[in-house]
C-alpha positions in Angstrom: -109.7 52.3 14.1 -112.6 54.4 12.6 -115.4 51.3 14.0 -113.6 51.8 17.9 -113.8 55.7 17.5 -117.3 55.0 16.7 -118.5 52.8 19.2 -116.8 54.8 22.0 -118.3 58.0 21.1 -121.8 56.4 20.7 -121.2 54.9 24.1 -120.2 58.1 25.8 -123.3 60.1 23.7 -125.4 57.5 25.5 -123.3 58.3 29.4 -124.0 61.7 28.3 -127.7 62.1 27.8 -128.0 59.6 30.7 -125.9 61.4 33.0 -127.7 65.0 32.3 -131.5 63.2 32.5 -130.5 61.7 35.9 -129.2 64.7 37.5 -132.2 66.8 36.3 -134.2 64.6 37.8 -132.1 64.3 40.8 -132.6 68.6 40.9 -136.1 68.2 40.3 -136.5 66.1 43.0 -134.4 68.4 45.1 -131.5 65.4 45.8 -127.8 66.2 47.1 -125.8 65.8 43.8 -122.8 63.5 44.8 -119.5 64.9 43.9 -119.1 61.5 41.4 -121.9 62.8 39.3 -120.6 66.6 39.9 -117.4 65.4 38.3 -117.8 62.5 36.0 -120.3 64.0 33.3 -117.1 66.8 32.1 -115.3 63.7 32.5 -117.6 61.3 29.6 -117.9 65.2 28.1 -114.3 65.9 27.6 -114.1 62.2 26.0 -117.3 62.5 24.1 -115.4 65.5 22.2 -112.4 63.9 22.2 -113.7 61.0 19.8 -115.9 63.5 18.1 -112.8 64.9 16.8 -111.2 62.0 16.4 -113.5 60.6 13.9 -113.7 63.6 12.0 -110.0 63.6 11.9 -110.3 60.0 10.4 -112.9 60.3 8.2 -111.3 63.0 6.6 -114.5 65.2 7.0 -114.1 68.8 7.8 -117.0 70.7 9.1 -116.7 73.5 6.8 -117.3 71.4 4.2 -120.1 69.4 5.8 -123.2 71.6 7.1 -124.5 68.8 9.0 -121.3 68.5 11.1 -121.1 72.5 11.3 -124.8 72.5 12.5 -123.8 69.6 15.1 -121.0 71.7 16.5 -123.4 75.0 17.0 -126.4 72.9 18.4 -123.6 70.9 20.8 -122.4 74.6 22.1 -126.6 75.6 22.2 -126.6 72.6 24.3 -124.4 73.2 26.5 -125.6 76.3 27.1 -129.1 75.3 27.9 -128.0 72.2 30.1 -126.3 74.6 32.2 -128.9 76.7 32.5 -131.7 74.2 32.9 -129.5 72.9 36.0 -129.1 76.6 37.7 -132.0 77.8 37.2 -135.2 77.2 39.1 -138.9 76.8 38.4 -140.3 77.4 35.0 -137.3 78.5 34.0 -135.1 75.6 34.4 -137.8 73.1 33.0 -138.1 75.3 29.7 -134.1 74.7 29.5 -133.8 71.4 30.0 -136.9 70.7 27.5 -134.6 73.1 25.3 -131.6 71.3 25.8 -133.1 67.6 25.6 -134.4 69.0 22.0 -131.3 70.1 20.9 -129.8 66.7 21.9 -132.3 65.0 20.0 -131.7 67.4 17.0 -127.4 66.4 17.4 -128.4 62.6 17.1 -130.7 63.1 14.3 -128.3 65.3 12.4 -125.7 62.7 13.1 -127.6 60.0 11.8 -129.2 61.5 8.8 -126.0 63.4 7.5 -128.7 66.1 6.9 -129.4 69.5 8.4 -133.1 69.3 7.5 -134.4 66.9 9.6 -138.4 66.7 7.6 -136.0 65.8 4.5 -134.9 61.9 5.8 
């Protein structure tokens, strides 16, 4: 069970950052968005958090316990927040948050893989 949960919520990490890179580009490029890639990204989202929990749940680790996991959930909300704003706003503006937001994704993965907060200590 804990190897599916895995795979699925690598696979939907992967959808994820894909998903967000293509319609950035896409509003860079000033392209219609379709309504697919309007809906399915809270769709992959919404199951992306769904394992995330899910594996927690299973490996018995709770994220009050574990600072990496607790710095995973703050950077995922910082994320969020910059993705958002990197795809309203316009101009300098909206690059600066999506190079914010593709930063703190990279911070998430690291963090996941390293089990470690302090990324210069891996």
């Amino acid at each position: 069970m804990y190897a599916g949960l895995k795979h699925s919520h690598m696979l939907f990490i992967a959808i994820s950052i894909i998903l967000f890179q293509f319609r950035y580009f896409l509003k860079f490029r000033h392209r219609a968005m379709t309504k697919f890639l309007k809906v399915v990204p809270h769709i992959n989202d919404t199951l992306l958090l769904i394992t995330g929990i899910s594996l927690a749940y299973v490996a018995g680790i709770n994220p009050m316990q574990h600072s990496w996991l607790m710095a995973k959930i703050i950077a995922l909300i910082v994320y969020i927040a910059f993705g958002t704003l990197a795809m309203k706003s316009t101009g300098n503006k909206s690059v600066l948050f999506y190079l914010l937001a593709t930063f703190t994704f990279v911070f998430i993965v690291m963090t996941a893989l390293h089990k470690s907060v302090f990324l210069l200590n891996i």
